[in-house]
N, C-alpha and C positions, 0 to 999 in steps of 0.2 A: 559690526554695527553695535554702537553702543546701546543698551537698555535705555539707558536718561539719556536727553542730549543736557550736556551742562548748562546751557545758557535758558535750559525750560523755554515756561510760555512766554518769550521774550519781544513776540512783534518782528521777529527776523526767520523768514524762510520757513519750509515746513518742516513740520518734527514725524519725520518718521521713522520716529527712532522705535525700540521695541514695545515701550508705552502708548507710544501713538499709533502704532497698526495694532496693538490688542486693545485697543480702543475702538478704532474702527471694525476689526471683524467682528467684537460683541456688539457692536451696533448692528452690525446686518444681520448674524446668527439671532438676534433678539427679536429682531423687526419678522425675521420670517415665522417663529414661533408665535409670535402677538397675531400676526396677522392670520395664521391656519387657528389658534386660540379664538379668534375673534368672526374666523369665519362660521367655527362651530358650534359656537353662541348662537349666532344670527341665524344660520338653520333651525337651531331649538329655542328661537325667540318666541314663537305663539305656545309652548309647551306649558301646560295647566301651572307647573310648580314655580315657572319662574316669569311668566308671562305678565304678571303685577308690578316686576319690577321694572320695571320702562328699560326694555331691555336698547331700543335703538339710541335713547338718551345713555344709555351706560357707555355701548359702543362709539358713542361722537366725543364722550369725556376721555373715553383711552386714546382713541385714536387721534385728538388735537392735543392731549397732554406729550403721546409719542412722539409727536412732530417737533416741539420743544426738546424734547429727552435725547434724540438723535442731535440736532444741532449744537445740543450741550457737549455730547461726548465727540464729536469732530471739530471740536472748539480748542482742544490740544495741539490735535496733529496738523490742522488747516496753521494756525497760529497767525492769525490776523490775516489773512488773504480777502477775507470777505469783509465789507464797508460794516464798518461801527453803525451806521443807521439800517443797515439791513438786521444787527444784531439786535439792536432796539428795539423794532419794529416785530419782530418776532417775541421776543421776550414779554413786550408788551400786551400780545395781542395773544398767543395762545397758553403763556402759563396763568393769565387768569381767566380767561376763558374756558382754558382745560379744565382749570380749581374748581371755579364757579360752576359747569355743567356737572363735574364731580357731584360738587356738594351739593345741587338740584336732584342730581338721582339718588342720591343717599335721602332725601325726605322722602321718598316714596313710602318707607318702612313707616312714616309718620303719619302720611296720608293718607296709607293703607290702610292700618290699623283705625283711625279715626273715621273713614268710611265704612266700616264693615261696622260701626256701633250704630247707623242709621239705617240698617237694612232694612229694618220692621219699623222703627219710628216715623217713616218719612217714606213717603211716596216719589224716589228721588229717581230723573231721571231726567235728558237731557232735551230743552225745545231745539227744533227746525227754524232756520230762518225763512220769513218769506216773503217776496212784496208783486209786487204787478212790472215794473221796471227796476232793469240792472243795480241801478243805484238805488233803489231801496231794497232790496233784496242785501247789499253788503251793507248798509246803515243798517238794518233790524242786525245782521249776522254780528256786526259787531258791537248794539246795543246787547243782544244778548251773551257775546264775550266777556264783554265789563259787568254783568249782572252775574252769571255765574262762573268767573274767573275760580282759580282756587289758589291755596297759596303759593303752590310751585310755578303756574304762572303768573303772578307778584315776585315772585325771586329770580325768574328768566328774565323780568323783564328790567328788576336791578341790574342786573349786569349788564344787558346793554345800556342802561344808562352811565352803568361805571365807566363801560368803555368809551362813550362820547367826552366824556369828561378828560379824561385818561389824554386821548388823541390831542385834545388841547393844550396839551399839557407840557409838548415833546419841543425842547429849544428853550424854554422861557426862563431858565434858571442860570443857565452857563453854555457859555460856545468855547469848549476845549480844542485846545488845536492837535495834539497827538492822541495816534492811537489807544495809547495806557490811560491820558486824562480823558479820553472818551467816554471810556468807561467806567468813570469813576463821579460823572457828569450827577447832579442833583436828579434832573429831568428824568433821571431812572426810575426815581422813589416811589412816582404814580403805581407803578406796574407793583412794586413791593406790597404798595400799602392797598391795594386794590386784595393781592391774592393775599395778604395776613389779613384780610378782615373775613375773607372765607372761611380760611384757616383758626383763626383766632375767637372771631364773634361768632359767625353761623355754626360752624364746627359742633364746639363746646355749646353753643346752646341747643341745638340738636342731639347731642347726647344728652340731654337733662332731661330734655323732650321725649327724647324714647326710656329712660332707664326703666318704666315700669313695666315696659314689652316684654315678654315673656313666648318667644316664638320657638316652634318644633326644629325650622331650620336650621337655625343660629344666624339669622338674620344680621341681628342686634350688632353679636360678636361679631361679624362681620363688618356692619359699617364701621364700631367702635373701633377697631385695630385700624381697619382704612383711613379714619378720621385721627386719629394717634400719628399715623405715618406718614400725616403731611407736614405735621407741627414742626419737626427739629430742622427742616433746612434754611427756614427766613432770618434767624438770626446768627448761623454760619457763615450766610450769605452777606449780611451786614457785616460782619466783623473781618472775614476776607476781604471787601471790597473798601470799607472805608476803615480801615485799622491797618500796622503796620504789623501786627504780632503775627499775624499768619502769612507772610512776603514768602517763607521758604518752605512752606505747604502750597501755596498758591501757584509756584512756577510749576508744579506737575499736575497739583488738584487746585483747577480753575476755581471760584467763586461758583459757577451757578454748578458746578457738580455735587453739591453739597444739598440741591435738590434731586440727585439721581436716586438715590435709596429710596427716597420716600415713595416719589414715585412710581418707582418700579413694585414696590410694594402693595400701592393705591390700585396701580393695573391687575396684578396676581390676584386680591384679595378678589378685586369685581369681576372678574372672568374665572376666576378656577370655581370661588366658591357657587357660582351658577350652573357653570356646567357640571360639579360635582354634585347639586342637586339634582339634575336630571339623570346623570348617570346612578342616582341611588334611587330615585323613581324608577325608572327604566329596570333595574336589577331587580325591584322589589315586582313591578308586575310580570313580568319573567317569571320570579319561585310562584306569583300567583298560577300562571297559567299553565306550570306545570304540577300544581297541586290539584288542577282543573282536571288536567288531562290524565293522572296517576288516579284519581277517583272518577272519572269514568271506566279507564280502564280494569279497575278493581270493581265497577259494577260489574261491567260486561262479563267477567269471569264468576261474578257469583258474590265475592270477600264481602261488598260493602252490603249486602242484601235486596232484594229487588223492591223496596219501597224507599230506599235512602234515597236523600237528594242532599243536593251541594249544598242547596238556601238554608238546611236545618243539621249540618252535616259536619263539625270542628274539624279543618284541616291542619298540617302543619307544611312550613315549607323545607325543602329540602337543604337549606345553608343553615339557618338560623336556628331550625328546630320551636321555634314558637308556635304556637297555638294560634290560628285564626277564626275570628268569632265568625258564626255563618250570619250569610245574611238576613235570616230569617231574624234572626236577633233585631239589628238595622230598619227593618222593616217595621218591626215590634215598636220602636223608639220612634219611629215616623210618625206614627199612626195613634201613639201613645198624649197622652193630655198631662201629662206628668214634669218631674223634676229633672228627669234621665236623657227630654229632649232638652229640657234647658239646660242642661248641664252640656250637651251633645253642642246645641248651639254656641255656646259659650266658647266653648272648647275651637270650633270651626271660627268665629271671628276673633281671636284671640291669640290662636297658637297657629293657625293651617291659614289664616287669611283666604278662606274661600267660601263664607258664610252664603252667600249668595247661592249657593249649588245647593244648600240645605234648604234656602226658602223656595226655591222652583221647586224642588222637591213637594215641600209641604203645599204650597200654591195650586200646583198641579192635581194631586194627591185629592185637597177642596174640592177645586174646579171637576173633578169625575165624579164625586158625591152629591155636588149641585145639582150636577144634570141629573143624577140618577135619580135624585129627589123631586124635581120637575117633572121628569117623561117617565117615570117608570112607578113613583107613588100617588104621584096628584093626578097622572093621568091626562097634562094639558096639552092640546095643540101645539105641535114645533111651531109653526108661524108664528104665537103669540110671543114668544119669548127667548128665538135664536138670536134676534139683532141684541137682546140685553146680554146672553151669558157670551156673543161674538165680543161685545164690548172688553166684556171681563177678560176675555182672553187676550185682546189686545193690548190691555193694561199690563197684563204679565209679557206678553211680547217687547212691551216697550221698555219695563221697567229691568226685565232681565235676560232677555236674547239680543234684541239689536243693538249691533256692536256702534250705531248713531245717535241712540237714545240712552243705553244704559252705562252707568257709569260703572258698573262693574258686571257685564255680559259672561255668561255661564258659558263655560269650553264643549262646545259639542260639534261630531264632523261636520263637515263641507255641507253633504249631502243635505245631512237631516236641516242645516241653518237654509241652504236652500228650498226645501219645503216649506218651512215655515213664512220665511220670507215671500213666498210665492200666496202664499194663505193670508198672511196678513201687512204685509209691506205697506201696501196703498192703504189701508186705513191709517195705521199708524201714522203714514206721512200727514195726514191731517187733521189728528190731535197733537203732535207734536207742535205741529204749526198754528197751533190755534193756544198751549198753553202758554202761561209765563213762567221766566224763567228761575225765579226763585222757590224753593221746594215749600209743601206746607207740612205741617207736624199730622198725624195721621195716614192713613193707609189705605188708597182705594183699589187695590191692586186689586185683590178678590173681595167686596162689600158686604158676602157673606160673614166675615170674620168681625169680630168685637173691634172696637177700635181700642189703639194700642197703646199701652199710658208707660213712657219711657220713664217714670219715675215711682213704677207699680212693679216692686223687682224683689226675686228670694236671693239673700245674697250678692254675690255680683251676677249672677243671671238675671239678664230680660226674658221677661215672659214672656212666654210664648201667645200671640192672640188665644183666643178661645174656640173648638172650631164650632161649627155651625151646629143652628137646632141639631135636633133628635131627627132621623130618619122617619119616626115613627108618624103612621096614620093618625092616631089616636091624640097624641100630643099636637099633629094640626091642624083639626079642626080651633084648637082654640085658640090660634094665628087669623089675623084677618085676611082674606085673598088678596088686597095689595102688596102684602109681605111675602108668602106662600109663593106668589107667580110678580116675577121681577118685571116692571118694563120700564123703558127707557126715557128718560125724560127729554122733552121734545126740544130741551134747547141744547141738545148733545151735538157734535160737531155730525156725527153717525146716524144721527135719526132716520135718516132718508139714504142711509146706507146699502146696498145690495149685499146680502152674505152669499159668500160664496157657496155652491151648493155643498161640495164635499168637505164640507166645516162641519165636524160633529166632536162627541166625545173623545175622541181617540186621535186630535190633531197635536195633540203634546204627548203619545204614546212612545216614540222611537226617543224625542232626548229624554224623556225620564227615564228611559230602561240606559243609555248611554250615563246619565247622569249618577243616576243609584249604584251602576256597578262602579265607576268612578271614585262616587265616594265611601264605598263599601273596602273597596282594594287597598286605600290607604288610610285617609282621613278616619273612617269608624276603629280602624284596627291600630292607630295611633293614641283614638280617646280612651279606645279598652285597655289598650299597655300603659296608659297615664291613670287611669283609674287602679289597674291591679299592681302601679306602683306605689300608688299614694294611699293603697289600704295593706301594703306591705311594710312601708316606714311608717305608719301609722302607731 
């Protein structure tokens, strides 16, 4: 059996010749790799470090580009067995499709980063639809779709209108009668110029859009190479199919193979580079836990001394040998009214896109100083003033745990979301459904805090709000008791609210402690080796 058959991809019989079965077995060897790839993804799809990136949009662009990419490479060895409109129809319908949900999930790193700069400007979070009957209940849901659509759904919803377009399109140029003028048919061009405008306009203007991201992952570099490696097949693909110069490249290597590299490239990039984040999360709190457990066990024997603690305690881990700042540090920086959290902050919406974990933090952090200052300095009545600071809470519930309301929701377990959810669910549902859906500029998440002037900044850090009065007795006497003891204004959706009874201080106690070691483990130990490298080249 000859390697080539001479007459190539000729429209006559199948070629199973030795090019054409190592074509087909890289098809299935590849499809099975993709698919345990893509299963392993989808397992570590809610995982903190990659969970941003819409990870089931990533999986539906591979896996409808693959469906294309197999067809391509059995396009050889079948050699015309299958109807020219079945080929069409495919080509049409999943190589811009595939392109297009591609290039949807590569803005994420745009969108991301673009929301993480309203975390503190903007009270931003998502309403509930709701009405009295079925059909109004989906009329508000979908008045408040078009109110706060964002731009990715604006670019999904181009594509399907490329696609109706597209559909119309198939027949009206030329009715070829052979197999070879089939495919050489005008009525192809839809599908070309649909995925080159992907490729050509979104692409490249997407990179222009991110170049001044500056992320810890390599994000960036990722989409860019992905986005690089769809550009070289549309115009090979032109010049095989409507040119004569490439006749005697074409009888082995088909026209649309000339999309298999890139491809294959676009998949690799968006699937390894994800799971290789999580496996370098994963590694990194590993040397944590075992720098946990070698410092306790060096307590227990006496080494570390009987007043050491981990929180104030410099570890190092056992692969890397680096130094890890303790948490007590982290703490200091929470708590701190300085440049060090703005810098901290900066650092989290910027480079870790997980800013959000830093204001619960801070949120929470208020919210237990509030009450202490209520029931423990003023001395007031719980009744007077649980249904105002239950509110407060729920504003933080809304704005950064539930995963219905918040548009970037804080990673904490099962459990602890079920608690919370149990504590404040039903409220929630009817502020949500009560506000509207476009966000306002300020901040009523905790009212305690200064309102926040996104254009009152040191450097490129936003500031930090301000946090609340002075603890002190002394300083409140000269507060009027309106200000002093919060209450609720009686046209709040909650006014007439029942707080649940075991609503106290301590109902955000279990995710803040998940939270802070969270971001203690990576994120703070990220901004310290970006600080002690930038006063190193310095």
């Amino acid at each position: 059996m000859p390697f080539l058959n001479p007459g190539g991809h000729d429209f006559i019989g199948a070629n199973l010749d030795g090019w054409g079965i190592l074509q087909m077995v890289f098809a299935i060897v590849y499809t099975l790799v993709l698919l345990v790839l893509c299963a392993l993804l989808w397992k570590q799809r809610n995982h903190p470090i990659i969970r941003m990136r819409k990870i089931p949009m990533a999986i539906a662009a591979v896996l409808v580009l693959h469906v294309y990419l197999v067809i391509v490479l059995i396009v050889y060895p079948l050699n015309g067995y299958f109807p020219c409109n079945a080929e069409f129809w495919i080509m049409s319908i999943y190589l811009p499709i595939g392109v297009g949900l591609f290039q949807a999930q590569n803005q994420q790193l745009l969108l991301i980063s673009r929301g993480q700069q309203v975390l503190l400007t903007q009270d931003v979070y998502k309403p509930l639809p709701s009405g009295k009957t079925r059909w109004q209940y989906y009329r508000n849901k979908f008045i408040i779709w078009c109110k706060s659509s964002k731009e990715q759904d604006a670019f999904e919803g181009f594509i399907a209108l490329g696609m109706l377009v597209q559909f119309n399109a198939y027949g009206v140029v030329s009715q070829p009668t052979t197999q070879a003028l089939c495919r050489r048919g005008w009525e192809w061009a839809p599908s070309i110029i649909w995925q080159a405008a992907w490729n050509y306009i979104a692409g490249p203007y997407l990179l222009w859009k991110i170049r001044m991201i500056r992320d810890i992952y390599n994000w960036r570099l990722q989409t860019t190479l992905a986005i690089l490696a769809s550009l070289p097949g549309t115009p090979f693909w032109l010049a095989a199919v409507y040119s004569n110069s490439l006749n005697g490249v074409s009888k082995y290597w088909v026209p649309p193979m000339w999309f298999v590299p890139g491809l294959i490239t676009m998949q690799m990039i968006t699937v390894l580079s994800a799971l290789f984040q999580v496996w370098r999360s994963q590694r990194q709190a590993k040397e944590v836990d075992g720098a946990l457990n070698e410092f306790a066990i060096k307590k227990h024997v006496g080494i570390a001394g009987p007043n050491a603690s981990i929180m104030t305690t410099s570890t190092k881990t056992k692969n890397s040998g680096s130094s890890r700042v303790p948490m007590k540090a982290m703490e200091d920086c929470l708590t701190s009214n300085g440049l060090e959290y703005n810098a901290f902050y900066h650092f989290c919406t910027t480079k870790t896109f997980n800013g959000e974990n830093l204001v619960f933090l801070d949120r929470a952090i208020k919210f237990k100083l509030e009450w202490h200052r209520i029931f423990n300095l003023l001395n007031v009545s719980p009744d007077t003033t649980r249904l105002s600071l239950y509110r407060d809470a729920v504003d933080i519930y809304l704005t950064l745990i539930w995963d219905k309301t918040a548009n970037y929701p804080i990673n904490i377990p099962s459990n602890i979301s079920r608690d919370l959810n149990t504590l404040f669910q039903s409220a929630a549902a009817i502020i949500a459904a009560n506000r509207p859906a476009s966000p306002r500029l300020g901040s009523n998440v905790t009212p305690w805090d200064e309102p926040a002037d996104p254009f009152n900044s040191v450097g490129d850090h936003p500031l930090r709000p301000m946090l609340r009065r002075s603890l002190d007795k002394s300083s409140a006497t000269e507060i009027s008791e309106s200000e002093l003891v919060p209450q609720l204004d009686p046209s709040d959706p909650l006014y007439n609210f029942s707080v649940p009874a075991h609503f106290d201080d301590t109902c955000f106690d279990a995710a803040f402690a998940s939270i802070k070691h969270m971001m203690w483990e990576q994120p703070y130990q990220d901004f310290m080796k970006s600080k002690r490298n930038s006063a190193s080249s310095a």
